[in-house]
FIKE-905479 format. One line per field, with one value per residue (C-alpha): x, y, z; residue in one letter; chain. Coordinates in steps of 0.2 Angstrom, whole numbers, m for minus. Example, Ala and Ser with C-alpha at 12.3 -4.5 7.8 and 13.67 -1.06 7.14 Angstrom:
# residues 2
u <- c(62;68) .
v <- c(m22;m5) .
w <- c(39;36) .
rest <- c(A;S) .
kette <- c(A;A) .
//
This chain:
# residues 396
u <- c(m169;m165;m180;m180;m171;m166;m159;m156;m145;m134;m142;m134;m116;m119;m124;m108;m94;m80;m73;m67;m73;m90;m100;m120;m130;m144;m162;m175;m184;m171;m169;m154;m156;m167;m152;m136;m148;m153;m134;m130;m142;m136;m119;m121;m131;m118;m104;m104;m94;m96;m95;m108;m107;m123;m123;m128;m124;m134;m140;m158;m158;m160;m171;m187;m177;m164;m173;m188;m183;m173;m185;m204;m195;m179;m179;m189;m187;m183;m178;m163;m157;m154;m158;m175;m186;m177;m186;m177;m174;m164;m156;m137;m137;m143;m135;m136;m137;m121;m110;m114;m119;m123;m119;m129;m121;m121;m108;m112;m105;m90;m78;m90;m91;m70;m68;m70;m66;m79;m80;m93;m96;m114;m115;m133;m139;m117;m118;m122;m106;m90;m75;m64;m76;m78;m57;m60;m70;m57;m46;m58;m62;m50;m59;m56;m70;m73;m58;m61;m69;m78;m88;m102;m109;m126;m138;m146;m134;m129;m119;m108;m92;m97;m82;m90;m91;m76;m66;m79;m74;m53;m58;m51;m68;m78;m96;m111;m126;m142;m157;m177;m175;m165;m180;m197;m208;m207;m225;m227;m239;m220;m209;m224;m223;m202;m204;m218;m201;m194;m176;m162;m173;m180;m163;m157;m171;m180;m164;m151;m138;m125;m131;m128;m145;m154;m155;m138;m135;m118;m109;m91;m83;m79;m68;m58;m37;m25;m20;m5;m1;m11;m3;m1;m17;m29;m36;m52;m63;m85;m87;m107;m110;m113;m110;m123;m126;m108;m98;m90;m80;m67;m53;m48;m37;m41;m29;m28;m26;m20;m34;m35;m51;m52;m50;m55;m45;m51;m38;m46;m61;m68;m83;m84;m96;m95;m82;m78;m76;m63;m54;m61;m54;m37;m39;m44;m31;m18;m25;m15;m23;m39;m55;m70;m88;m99;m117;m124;m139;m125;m120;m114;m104;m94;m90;m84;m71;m65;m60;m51;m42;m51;m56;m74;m87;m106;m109;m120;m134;m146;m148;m152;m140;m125;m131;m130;m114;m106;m115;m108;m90;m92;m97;m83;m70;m68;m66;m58;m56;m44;m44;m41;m56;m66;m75;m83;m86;m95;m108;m109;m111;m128;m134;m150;m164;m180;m196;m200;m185;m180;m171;m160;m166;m158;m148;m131;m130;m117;m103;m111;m116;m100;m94;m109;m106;m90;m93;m107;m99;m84;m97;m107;m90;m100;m110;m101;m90;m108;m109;m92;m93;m110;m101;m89;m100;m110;m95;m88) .
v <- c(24;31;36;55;59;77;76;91;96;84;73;82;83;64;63;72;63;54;51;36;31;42;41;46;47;55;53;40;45;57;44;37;22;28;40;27;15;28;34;15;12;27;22;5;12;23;14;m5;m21;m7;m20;m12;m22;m17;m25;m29;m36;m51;m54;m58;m41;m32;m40;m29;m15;m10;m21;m16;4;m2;m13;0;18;18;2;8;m8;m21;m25;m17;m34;m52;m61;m49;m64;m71;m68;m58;m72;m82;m67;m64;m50;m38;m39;m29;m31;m19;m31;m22;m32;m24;m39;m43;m48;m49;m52;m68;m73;m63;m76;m73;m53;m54;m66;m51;m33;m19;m1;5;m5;2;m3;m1;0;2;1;m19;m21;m22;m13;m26;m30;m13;m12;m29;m22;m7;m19;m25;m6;m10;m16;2;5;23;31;34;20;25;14;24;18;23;22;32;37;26;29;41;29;19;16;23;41;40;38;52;63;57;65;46;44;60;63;69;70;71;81;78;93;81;71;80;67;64;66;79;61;53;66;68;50;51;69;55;46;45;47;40;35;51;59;48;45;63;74;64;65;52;48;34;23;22;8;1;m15;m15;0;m4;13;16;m2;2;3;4;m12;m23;m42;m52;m53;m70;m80;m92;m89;m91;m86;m84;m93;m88;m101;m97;m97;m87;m79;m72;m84;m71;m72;m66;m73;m66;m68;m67;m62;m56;m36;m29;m31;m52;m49;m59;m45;m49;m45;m45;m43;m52;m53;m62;m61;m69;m76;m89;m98;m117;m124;m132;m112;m104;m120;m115;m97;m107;m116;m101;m95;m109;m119;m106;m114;m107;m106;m109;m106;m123;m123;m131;m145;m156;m139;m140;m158;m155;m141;m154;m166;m151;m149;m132;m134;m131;m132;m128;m110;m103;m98;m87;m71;m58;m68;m65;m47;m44;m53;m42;m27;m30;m32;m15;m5;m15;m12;m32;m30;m23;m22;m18;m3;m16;m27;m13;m26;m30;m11;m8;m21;m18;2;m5;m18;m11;m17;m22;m12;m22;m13;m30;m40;m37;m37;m50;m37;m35;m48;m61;m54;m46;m63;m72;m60;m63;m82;m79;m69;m77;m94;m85;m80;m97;m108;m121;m123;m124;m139;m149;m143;m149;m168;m170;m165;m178;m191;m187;m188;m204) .
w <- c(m378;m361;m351;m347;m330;m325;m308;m293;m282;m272;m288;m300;m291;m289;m307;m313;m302;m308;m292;m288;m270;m264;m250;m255;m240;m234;m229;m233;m248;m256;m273;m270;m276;m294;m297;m295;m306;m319;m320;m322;m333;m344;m346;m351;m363;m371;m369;m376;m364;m349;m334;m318;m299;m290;m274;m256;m240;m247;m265;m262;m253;m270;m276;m268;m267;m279;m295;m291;m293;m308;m319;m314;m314;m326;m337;m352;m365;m360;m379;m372;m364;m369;m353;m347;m346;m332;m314;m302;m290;m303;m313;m309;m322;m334;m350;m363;m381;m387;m374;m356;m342;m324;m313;m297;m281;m263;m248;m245;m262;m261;m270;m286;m285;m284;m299;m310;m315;m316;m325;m308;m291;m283;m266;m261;m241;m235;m221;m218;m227;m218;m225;m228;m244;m247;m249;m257;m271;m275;m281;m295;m301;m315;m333;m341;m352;m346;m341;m323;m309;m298;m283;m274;m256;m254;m237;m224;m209;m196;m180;m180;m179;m195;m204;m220;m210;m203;m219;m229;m210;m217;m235;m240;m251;m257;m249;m255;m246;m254;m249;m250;m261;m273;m277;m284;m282;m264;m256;m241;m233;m236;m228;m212;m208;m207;m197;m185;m180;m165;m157;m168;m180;m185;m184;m196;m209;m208;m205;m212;m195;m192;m173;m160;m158;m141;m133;m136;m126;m125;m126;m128;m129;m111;m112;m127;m126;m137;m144;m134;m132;m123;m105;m97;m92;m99;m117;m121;m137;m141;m157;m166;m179;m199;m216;m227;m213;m204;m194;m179;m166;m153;m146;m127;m112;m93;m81;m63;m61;m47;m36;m38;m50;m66;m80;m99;m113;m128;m142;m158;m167;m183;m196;m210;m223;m235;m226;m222;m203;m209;m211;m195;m186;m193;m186;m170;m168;m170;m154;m145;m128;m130;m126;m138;m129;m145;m149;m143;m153;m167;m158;m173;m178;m163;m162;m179;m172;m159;m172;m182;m167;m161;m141;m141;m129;m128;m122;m108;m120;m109;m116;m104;m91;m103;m106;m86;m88;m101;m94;m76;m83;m93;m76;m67;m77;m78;m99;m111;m131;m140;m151;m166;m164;m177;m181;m164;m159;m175;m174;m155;m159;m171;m157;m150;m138;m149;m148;m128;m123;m114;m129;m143;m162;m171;m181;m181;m168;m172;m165;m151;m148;m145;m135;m125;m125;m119;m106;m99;m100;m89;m76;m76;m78;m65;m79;m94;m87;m85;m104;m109;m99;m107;m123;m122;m118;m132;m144;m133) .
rest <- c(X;X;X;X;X;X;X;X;X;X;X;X;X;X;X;X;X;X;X;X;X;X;X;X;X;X;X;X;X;X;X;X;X;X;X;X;X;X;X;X;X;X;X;X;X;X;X;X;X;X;X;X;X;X;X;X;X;X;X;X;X;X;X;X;X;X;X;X;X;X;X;X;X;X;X;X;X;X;X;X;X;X;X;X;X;X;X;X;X;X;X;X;X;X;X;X;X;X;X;X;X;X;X;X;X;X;X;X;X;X;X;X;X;X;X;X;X;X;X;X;X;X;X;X;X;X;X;X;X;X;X;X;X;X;X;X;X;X;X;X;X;X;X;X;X;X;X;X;X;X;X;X;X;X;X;X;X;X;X;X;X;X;X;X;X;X;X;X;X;X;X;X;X;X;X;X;X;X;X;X;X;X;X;X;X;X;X;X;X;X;X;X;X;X;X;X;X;X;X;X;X;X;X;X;X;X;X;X;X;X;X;X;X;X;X;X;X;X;X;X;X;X;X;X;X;X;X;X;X;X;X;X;X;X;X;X;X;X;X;X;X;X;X;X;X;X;X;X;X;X;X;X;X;X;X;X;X;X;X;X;X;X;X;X;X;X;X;X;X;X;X;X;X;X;X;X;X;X;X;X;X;X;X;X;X;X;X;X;X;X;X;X;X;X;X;X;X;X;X;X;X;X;X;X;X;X;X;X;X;X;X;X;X;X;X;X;X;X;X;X;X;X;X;X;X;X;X;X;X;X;X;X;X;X;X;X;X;X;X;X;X;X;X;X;X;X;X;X;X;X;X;X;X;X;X;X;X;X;X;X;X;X;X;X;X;X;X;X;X;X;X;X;X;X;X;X;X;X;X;X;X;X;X;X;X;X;X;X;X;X;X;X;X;X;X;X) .
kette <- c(A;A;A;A;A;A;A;A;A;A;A;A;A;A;A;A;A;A;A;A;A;A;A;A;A;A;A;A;A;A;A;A;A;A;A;A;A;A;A;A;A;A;A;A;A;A;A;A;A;A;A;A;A;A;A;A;A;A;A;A;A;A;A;A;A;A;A;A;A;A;A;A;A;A;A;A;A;A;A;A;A;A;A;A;A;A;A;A;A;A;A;A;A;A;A;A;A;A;A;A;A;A;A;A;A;A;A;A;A;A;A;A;A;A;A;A;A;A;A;A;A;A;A;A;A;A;A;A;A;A;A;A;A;A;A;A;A;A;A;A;A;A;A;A;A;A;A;A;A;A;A;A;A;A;A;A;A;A;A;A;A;A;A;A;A;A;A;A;A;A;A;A;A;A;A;A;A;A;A;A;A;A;A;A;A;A;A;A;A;A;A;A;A;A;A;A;A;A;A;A;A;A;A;A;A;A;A;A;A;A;A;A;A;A;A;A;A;A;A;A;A;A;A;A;A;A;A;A;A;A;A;A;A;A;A;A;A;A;A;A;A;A;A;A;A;A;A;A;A;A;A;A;A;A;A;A;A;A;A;A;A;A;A;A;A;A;A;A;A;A;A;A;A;A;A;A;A;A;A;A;A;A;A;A;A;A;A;A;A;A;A;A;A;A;A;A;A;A;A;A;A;A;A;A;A;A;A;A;A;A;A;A;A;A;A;A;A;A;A;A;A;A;A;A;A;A;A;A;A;A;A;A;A;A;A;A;A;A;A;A;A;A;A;A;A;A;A;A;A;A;A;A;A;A;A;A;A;A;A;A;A;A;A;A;A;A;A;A;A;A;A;A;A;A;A;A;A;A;A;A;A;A;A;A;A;A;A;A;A;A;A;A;A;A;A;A) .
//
């Protein structure tokens, strides 16, 4: 038995599509999330061995979000499945008795979301996703139990450079945007707390806009170029520390301009989770004689990239000193990015001061962090040569 579900407007059209790649965005409260569980839920009903994705950026992220809309407001019988006594912490799937499965995943277990073929991919809260999954995942709408694929990214707008806009802006994927009018049970107390918000936030989550956030600590645009060889000069690279959580970094030159003033080039940049430190040593090392300032709260991490022959040293790890330091270099003109690191300038475009309007919020802050390792270790170099000689002592 399906439970009864009529839905509205940008609903409906989202109901109805057999697109292959769309874009739902829209407000906070507009039932995103019930509809792409319900339309799920609908199809592995009626059509038996259907293989669903419904995924996050992590896989304990869905668990008080997109499960919890799935098993109290669209699951009606849980006879339905084989494996419901399972809690949500341990389940990797719902399975269903005529040979469906609607499989849970996250990016931090990206090997095991791409060792398999699915019929629909449902990528819940998009935009903490980076597209390199998101083209990752096209490749594996291929199992063919419907006669169309489709992968749907849902969330609430972001800044207005997000990739996801910018390939919907491209008519590369199809969007629909949804409406409070989409969902009939949204309170008037719900919709008055969102119209309550302030600045981006209310722009985003009340009127559904694609806006840059306030606050932005380092706003790269004004240092981006078009991507060209590193010129001559000494390479050096800001290396964050991770696994579950991204690894990031960046790998840059400095080099005198015209004026004798130390300009940073930054031509490269890395995220990745999931991934050994024996494989971003490798990356490392491509980058020849490039010295990499790293998070030095990792200290057994970085000894362990000097004996996988990747130069690394302790970074200058004072936070509002390597914001000045990056800052400074933006206003002087002393740094530039290249048009390529799209990596970088999206997490940088997210990176916003917390609510004490003093230090960042620990979002989106990997990358942002290296590059401020690297340029603060550059501006404190004194420093960061006591780092390293206490370094090698320590390995001695």
């Amino acid at each position: 038995m399906i439970k009864s579900f009529c839905p509205y407007g940008g609903a409906r059209e989202m109901w109805r599509s057999q697109d292959r790649l769309i874009l739902y965005d829209g407000p906070a409260g507009t039932g995103k999330t019930r509809l792409l569980c319900q339309k799920s839920h609908c199809l592995c009903a009626l059509f038996p061995g259907l293989r669903v994705m419904w995924l996050r950026e992590t896989r304990a992220s869905l668990n008080e979000s997109v499960l919890e809309t799935f098993e109290k407001q669209v699951c009606p019988n849980p006879r339905l499945f084989t494996n419901w006594n399972l809690s949500r912490g341990t389940r990797t799937s719902y399975n269903y008795k005529n040979g469906s499965k609607i499989v849970l995943g996250g990016g931090d277990y990206e090997t095991k979301v791409m060792s398999s073929e699915y019929d629909v991919i449902n990528v819940f809260e998009a935009t903490e996703i980076m597209q390199e999954l998101w083209d990752n995942l096209d490749s594996r709408l291929r199992h063919g139990k419907l006669g169309w694929h489709q992968m749907v990214a849902d969330c609430n707008p972001s800044y207005p450079n997000h990739w996801l806009k910018l390939l919907a802006d491209s008519g590369k994927i199809k969007r629909i945007p949804a409406h409070f009018t989409d969902n009939p049970s949204i309170t008037e107390e719900y919709k008055n707390a969102l119209s309550n918000l302030h600045g981006f936030k209310r722009a985003r989550l009340f009127e559904g806009v694609w806006c840059a956030a306030e606050g932005v600590v380092f706003d790269l645009e004004s240092c981006i170029i078009p991507h060209v060889e590193p010129p001559a000069g000494e390479h050096y690279g800001g290396w964050d520390f991770g696994f579950s959580a991204p690894a990031a970094g960046v790998a840059a030159v400095v080099y005198k301009d015209k004026h004798g003033r130390d300009v940073i080039y930054v031509y490269e940049d890395r995220e990745k989770n999931n991934t050994p430190i024996e494989v971003h040593a490798a990356w490392m090392r491509k980058h020849t004689d490039t010295t990499w300032f790293c998070d030095p709260s990792a200290p057994e991490s970085i000894r362990k990239l000097n004996m996988l022959q990747a130069t690394a040293v302790p970074a200058i790890n004072r936070v509002l000193f390597g914001i000045d330091a990056v800052n400074s270099a933006i206003e002087g003109g002393t740094i530039f990015i290249s048009e390529n690191c799209k990596f970088l300038r999206e997490r940088c475009s997210a990176y916003v001061y917390g609510p004490d309007g003093v230090k960042p919020e620990k979002v989106n802050d990997h990358l942002p962090d290296s590059l401020r390792y690297l340029v603060a270790s550059l501006a404190g170099r004194g420093q960061v040569e006591m780092n390293c000689e206490a370094e090698v002592e320590a390995t001695a």
